[in-house]
C-alpha positions as CSV (number, residue, x, y, z in Angstrom):
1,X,-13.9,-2.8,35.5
2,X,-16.4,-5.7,34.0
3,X,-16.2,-7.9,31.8
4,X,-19.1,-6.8,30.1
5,X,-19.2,-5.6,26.5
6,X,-19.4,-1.8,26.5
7,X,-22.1,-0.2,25.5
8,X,-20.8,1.8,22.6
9,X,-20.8,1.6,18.9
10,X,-17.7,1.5,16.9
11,X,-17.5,3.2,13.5
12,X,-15.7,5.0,10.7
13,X,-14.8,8.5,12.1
14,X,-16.2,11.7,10.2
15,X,-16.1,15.0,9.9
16,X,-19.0,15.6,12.7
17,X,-16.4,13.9,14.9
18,X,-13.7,15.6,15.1
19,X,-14.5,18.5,17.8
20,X,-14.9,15.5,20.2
21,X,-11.8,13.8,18.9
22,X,-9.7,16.6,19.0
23,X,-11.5,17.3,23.4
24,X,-10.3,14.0,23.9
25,X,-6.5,13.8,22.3
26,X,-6.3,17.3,24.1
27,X,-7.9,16.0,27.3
28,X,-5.0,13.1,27.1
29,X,-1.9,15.4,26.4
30,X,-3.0,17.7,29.3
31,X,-3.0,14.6,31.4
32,X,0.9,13.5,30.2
33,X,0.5,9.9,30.7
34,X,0.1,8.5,27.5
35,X,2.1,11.2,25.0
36,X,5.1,12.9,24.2
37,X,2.9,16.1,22.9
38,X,2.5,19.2,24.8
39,X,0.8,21.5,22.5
40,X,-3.0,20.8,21.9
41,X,-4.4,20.5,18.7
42,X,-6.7,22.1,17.2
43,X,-10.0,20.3,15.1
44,X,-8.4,21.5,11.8
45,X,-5.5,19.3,12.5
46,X,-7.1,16.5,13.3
47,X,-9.8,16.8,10.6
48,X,-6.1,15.9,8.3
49,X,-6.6,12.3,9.8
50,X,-9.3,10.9,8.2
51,X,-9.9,10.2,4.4
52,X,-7.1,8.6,3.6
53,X,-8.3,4.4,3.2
54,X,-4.4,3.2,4.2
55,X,-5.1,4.6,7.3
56,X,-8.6,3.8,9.5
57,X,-9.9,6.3,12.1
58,X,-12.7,4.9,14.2
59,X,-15.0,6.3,17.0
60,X,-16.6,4.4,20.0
61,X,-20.2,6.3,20.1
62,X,-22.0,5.9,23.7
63,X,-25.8,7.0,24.5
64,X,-27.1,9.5,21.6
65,X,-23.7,9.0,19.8
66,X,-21.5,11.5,21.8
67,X,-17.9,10.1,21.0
68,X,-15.9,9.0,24.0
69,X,-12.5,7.2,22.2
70,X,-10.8,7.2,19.1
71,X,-8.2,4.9,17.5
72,X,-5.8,6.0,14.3
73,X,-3.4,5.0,12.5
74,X,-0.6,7.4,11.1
75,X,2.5,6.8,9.4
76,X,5.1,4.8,10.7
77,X,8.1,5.5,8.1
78,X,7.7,7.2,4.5
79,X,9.9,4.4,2.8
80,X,7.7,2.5,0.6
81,X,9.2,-1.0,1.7
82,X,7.4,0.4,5.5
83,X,4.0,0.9,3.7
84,X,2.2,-1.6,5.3
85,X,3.4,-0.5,8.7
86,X,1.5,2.0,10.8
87,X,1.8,3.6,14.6
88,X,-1.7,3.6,16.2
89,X,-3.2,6.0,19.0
90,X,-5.8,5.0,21.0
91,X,-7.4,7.1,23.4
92,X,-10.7,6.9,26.5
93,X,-11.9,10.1,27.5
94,X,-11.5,10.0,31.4
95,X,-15.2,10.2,32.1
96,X,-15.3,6.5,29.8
97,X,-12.4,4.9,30.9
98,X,-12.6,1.5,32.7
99,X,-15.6,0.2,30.8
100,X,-13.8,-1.3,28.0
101,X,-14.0,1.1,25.3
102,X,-10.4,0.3,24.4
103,X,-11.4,-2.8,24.0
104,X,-14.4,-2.0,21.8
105,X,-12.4,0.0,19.7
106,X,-9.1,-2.0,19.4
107,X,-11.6,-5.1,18.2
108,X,-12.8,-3.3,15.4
109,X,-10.0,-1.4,14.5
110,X,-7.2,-4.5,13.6
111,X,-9.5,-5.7,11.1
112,X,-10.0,-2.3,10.0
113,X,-6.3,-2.6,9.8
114,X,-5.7,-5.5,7.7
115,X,-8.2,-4.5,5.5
116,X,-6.4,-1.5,4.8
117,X,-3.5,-3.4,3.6
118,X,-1.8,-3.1,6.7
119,X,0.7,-5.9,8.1
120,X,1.5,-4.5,11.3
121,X,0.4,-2.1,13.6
122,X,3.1,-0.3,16.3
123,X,3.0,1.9,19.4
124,X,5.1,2.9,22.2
125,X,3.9,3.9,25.6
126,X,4.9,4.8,28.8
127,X,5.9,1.8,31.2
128,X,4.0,3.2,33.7
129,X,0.6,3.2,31.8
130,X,-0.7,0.2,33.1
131,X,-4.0,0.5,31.1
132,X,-2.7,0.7,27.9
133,X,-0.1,-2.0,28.1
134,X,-2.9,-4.5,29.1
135,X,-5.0,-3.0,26.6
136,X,-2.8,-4.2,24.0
137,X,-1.8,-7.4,25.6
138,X,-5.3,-8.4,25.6
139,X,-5.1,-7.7,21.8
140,X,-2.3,-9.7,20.9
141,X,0.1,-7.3,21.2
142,X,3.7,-8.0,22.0
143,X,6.1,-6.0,23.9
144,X,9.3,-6.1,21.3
145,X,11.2,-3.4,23.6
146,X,12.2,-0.6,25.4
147,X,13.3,2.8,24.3
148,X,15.1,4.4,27.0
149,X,15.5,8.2,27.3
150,X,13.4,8.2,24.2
151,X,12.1,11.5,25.0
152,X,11.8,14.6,27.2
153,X,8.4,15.7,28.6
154,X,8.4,18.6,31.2
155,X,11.9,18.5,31.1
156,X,12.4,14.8,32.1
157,X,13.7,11.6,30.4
158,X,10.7,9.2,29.7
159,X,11.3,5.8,28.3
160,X,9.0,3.8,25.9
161,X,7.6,0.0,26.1
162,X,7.5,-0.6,22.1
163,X,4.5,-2.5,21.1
164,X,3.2,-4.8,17.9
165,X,1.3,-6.6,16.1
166,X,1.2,-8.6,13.2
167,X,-1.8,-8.9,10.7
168,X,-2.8,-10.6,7.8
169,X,-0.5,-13.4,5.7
170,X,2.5,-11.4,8.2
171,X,1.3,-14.1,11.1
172,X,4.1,-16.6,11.1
């Protein structure tokens, strides 16, 4: 891995995107390291994702713009007093991962965030995915937790490292 900037472009996802989004999310459920989800989605559903301004969708673009990550926001809780909370995804297509993209695309997307209104921004991953929790360490992300048992996947108990982070007037 360097510490080089990537060479990719991050932007607003759109409607051309979301074939590749939806090759990549699918590409990470097959591989069952960094999801719950077992059933792969098609572009219809993910095309839902984008167009709504509380919630930013952005691509990381390499050589002639072919998309290789994605980072979203969805909704946490629907209680109002959670509206400026939101769970993110972030996700490397194999073939990208290790040069930083998550980097890339995590830079852009918590000011993407705030400016959205946001105030915090949540996930919860695998303890095992090394990657991810240093992804979001290098972020300014904290490790709040641990659900345990949280979930089956392939018939087995998986726990979850819950992570956060605080935007905006919310920083102490």
């Amino acid at each position: 891995m360097t510490d080089a900037a990537p060479a990719v472009e991050v932007r607003p996802a759109t409607a051309d995107d979301v074939p590749t989004i939806t090759a990549v999310y699918n590409e990470g459920i097959r591989g069952r390291t960094a999801t719950f989800e077992t059933r792969e989605r098609a572009p219809d559903e993910v095309r839902g994702w984008l167009g709504d301004p509380r919630h930013p969708v952005l691509v990381a673009a390499a050589a002639a713009g072919r998309v290789v990550g994605w980072v979203a926001t969805s909704t946490y809780r629907p209680r109002e007093c959670y509206a400026g909370i939101a769970e993110f995804s972030v996700y490397v297509a194999a073939s990208a991962r290790g040069r930083r993209v998550g980097d890339a695309l995590l830079a852009a997307f918590l000011p993407a965030c705030e400016a959205a209104g946001l105030w915090k921004v949540l996930s919860r991953i695998f303890p095992e995915n090394h990657a991810s929790r240093r992804l979001c360490a290098r972020h300014g992300f904290r490790e709040v937790g641990t659900y345990e048992r949280h979930g089956k996947l392939d018939s087995a108990w998986r726990d979850v490292v819950i992570v956060e982070r605080l935007l905006g007037d919310a920083i102490g």
